[in-house]
Kinemage of the C-alpha trace (Angstrom):
@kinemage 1
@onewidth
@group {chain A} dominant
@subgroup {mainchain}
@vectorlist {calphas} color= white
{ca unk a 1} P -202.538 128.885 118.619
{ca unk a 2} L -205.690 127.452 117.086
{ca unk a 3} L -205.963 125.650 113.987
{ca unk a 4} L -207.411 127.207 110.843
{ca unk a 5} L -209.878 124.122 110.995
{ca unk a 6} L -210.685 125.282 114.842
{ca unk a 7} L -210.916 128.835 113.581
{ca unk a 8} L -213.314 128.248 111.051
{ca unk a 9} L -215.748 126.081 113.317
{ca unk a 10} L -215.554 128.480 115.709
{ca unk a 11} L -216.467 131.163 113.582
{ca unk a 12} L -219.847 128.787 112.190
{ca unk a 13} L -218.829 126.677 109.954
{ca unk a 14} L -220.285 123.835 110.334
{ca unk a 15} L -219.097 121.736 106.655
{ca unk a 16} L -215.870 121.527 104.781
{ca unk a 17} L -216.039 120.839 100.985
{ca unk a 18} L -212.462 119.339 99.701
{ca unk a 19} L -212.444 120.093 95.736
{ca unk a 20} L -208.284 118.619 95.492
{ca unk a 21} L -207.543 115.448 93.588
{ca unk a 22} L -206.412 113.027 96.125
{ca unk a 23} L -203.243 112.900 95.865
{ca unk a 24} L -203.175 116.579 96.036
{ca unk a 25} L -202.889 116.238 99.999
{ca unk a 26} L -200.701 114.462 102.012
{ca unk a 27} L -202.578 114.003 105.668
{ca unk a 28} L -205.857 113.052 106.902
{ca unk a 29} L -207.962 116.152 106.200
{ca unk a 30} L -211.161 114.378 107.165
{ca unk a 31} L -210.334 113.033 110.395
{ca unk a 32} L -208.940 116.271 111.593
{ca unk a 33} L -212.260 118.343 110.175
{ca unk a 34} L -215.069 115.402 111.501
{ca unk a 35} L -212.972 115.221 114.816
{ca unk a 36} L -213.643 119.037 115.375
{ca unk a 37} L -217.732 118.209 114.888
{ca unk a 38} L -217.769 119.644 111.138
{ca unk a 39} L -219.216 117.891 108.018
{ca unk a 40} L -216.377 116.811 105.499
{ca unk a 41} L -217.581 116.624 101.721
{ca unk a 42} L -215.360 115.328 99.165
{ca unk a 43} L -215.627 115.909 95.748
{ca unk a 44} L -212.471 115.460 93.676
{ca unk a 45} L -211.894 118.089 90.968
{ca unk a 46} L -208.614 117.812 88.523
{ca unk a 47} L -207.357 121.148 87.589
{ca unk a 48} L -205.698 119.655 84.308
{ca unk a 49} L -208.097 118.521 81.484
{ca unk a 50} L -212.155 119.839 81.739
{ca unk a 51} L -211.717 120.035 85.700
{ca unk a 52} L -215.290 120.078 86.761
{ca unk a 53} L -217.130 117.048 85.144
{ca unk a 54} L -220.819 116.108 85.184
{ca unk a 55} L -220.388 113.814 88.172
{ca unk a 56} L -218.500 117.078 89.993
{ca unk a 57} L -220.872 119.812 89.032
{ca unk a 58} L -224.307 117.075 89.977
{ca unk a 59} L -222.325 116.459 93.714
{ca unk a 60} L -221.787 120.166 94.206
{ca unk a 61} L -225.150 120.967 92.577
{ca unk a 62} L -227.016 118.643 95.270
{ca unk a 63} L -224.770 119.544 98.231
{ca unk a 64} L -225.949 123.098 97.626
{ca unk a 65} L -229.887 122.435 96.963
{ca unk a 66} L -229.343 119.821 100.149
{ca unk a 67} L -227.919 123.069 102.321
{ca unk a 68} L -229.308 126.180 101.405
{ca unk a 69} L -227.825 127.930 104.513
């Protein structure tokens, strides 16, 4: 059975955006998804206190303008 990381390239995706804290996952994410020829983005976001800060919102703001498609 594929992977859902497999699945998702194979269906065009070509970038994977992680939003979780760090120590919100407990294996190598990033190695699996840039092994498998995608991009790997992250940009930590803490779902207790204000969650998405000015340094979140600017990195997700530019990742956007930087990939329109």
């Amino acid at each position: 059975m594929p992977s859902p990381e497999g699945t998702a390239r194979d269906a065009g995706v070509d970038m994977v955006v992680n939003l979780r804290m760090r120590n919100e996952i407990d294996w190598n994410e990033k190695s699996v998804v840039e092994g498998l020829g995608m991009r790997y983005v992250d940009i930590p976001v803490s779902g207790a206190g204000p969650g998405f800060d000015r340094a979140a919102i600017s990195s997700l703001h530019e990742l956007v303008a930087d990939n329109p498609d």
